[in-house]
C-alpha positions in Angstrom: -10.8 -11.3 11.2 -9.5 -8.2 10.1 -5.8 -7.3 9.7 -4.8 -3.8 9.7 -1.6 -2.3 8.1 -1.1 1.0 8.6 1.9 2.4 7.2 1.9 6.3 6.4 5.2 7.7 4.4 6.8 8.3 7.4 10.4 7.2 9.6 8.5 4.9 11.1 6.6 3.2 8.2 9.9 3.3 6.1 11.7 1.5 8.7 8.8 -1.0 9.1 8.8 -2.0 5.1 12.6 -1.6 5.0 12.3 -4.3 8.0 10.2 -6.2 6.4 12.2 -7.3 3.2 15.7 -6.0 3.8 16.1 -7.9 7.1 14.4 -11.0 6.2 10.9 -10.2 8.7 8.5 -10.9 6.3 7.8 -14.1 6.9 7.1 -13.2 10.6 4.8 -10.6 9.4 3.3 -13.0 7.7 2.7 -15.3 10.6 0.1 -12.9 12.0 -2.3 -14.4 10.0 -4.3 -16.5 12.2 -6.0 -20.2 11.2 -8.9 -18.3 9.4 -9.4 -16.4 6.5 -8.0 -12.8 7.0 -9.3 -8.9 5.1 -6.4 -7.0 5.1 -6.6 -3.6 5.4 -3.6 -1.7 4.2 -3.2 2.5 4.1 -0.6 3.9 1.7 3.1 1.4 2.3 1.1 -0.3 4.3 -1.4 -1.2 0.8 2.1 -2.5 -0.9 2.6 -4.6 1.7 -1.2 -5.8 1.9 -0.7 -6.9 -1.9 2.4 -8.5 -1.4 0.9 -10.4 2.2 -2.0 -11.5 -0.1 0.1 -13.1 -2.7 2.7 -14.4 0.0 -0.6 -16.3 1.6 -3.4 -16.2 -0.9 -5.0 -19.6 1.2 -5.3 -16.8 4.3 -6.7 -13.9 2.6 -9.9 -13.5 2.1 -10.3 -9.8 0.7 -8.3 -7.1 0.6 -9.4 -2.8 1.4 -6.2 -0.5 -0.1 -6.8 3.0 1.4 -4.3 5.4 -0.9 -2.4 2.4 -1.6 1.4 3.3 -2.5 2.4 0.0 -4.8 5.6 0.4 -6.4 4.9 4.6 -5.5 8.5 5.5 -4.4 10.4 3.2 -6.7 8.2 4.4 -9.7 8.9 8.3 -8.6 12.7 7.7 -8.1 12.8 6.0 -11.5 11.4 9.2 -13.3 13.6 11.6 -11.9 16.6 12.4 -14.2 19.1 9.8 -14.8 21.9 13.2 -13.6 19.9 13.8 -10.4 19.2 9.8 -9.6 23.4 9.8 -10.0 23.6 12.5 -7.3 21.4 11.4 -5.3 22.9 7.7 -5.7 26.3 9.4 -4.6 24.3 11.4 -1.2 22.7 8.1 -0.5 19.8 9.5 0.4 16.5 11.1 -1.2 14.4 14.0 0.3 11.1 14.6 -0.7 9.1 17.9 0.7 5.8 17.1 2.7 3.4 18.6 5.2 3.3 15.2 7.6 6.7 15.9 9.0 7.8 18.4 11.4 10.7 18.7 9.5 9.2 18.8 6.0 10.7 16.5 4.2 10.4 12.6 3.8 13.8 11.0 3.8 14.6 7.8 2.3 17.8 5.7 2.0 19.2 4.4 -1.1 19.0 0.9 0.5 15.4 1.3 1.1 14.9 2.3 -2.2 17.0 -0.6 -3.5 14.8 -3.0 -1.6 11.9 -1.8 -2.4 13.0 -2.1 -6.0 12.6 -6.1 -5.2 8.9 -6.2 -4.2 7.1 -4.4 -7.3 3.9 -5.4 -8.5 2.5 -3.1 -10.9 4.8 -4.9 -14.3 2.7 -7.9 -14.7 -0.5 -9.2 -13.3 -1.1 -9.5 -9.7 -1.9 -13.4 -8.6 -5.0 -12.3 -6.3 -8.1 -13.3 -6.9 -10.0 -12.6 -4.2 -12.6 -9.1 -3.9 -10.4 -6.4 -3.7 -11.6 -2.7 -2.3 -9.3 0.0 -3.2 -10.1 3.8 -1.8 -8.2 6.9 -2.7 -8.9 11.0 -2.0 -8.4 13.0 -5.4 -6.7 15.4 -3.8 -4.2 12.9 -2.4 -0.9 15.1 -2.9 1.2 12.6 -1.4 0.1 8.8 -3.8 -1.5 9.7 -6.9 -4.9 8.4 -7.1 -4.3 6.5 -10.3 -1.4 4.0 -8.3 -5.0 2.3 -7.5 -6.1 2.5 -10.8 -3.6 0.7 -11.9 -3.8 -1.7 -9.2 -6.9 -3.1 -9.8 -6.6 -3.1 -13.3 -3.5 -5.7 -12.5 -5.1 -8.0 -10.1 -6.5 -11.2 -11.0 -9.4 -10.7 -9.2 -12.7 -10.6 -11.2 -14.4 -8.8 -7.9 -12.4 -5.3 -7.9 -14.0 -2.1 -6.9 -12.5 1.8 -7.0 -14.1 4.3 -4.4 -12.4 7.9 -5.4 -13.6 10.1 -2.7 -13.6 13.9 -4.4 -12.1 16.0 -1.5 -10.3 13.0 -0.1 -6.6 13.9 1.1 -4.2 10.9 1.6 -4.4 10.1 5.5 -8.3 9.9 4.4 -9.1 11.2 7.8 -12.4 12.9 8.0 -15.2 11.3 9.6 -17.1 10.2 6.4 -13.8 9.0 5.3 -13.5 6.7 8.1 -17.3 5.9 7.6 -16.6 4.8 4.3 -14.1 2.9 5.2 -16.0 0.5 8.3 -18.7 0.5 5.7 -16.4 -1.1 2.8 -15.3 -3.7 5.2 -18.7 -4.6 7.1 -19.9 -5.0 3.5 -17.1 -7.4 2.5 -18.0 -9.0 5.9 -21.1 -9.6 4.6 -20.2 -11.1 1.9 -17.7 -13.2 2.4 -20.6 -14.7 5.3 -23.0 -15.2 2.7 -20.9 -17.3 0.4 -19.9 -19.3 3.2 
């Protein structure tokens, strides 16, 4: 079975992670996984929460595919901002950050989310998975730098890691050899997984 998490920066997606740690949900998300072995499938937020699903039920998870994978990205990007502007914007309680996915512009983020999000990190010490891991990222991603998956699979466990960089790829990775690419990456982990079996 396949488990998709797609999470975009966006309200929505920020509410759903927020939701997920800040008001104790995780475990129910968690619960989606079925009796058999599960690839998740997890698109920018929704890759951090793939990596932490697969270490919250590594007996469930049988590969993981990252698409733009955003592990650690907002708390990382808040953290290099200047300790005078991470004051203010401490004191606004809220962080704006220009984009062309909104209507109005701008991604906005609470300091609680934030402050959660701070919680669930991966990327300062090895990640306990060890299954095969896929990760895909455009290099022209302006919205999760392409080397967040870098530096994902170079913490995973996993001796069975593999980096796709797609040249022109943008960060919703939307363009129909994109999403080729992508069925591709999973039937082949499909096929895999059947054959060890």
């Amino acid at each position: 079975m396949v488990l998709g998490l797609h999470c975009h920066c966006d309200i929505a997606s920020v509410f759903f992670f927020t939701l997920c740690f800040k008001m104790g949900y995780f475990n129910s998300f968690c619960s989606v996984f079925a009796s058999s072995l599960q690839i998740l499938v997890g698109s920018s937020l929704g890759g951090w929460l793939m990596l932490l699903a697969a270490i919250a039920r590594p007996e469930k998870t049988a590969a993981l595919v990252g698409i733009a994978s955003a592990a650690d990205h907002f708390v990382t990007w808040f953290n290099s901002l200047p300790l005078e502007t991470r004051k203010e914007l401490e004191a606004k309680g809220e962080w704006s950050l220009p984009t062309k996915h909104t209507e109005e512009g701008v991604y906005k983020f609470s300091m609680d989310f934030l402050r959660e999000a701070e919680n669930h990190c991966v990327l300062q010490s090895p990640i306990p998975i060890t299954c095969p891991v896929r990760l895909i990222h455009g290099l022209k991603d302006e919205d999760v730098p392409w080397h967040i998956s870098m530096q994902v699979a170079e913490r995973v466990l996993s001796p069975d890691v593999d980096i796709i960089l797609r040249r022109n790829g943008q960060h919703r990775m939307s363009e129909k050899d994109d999403i080729k690419l992508m069925v591709y990456t999973i039937d082949d982990l499909i096929d895999k997984l059947t054959t060890m079996v």
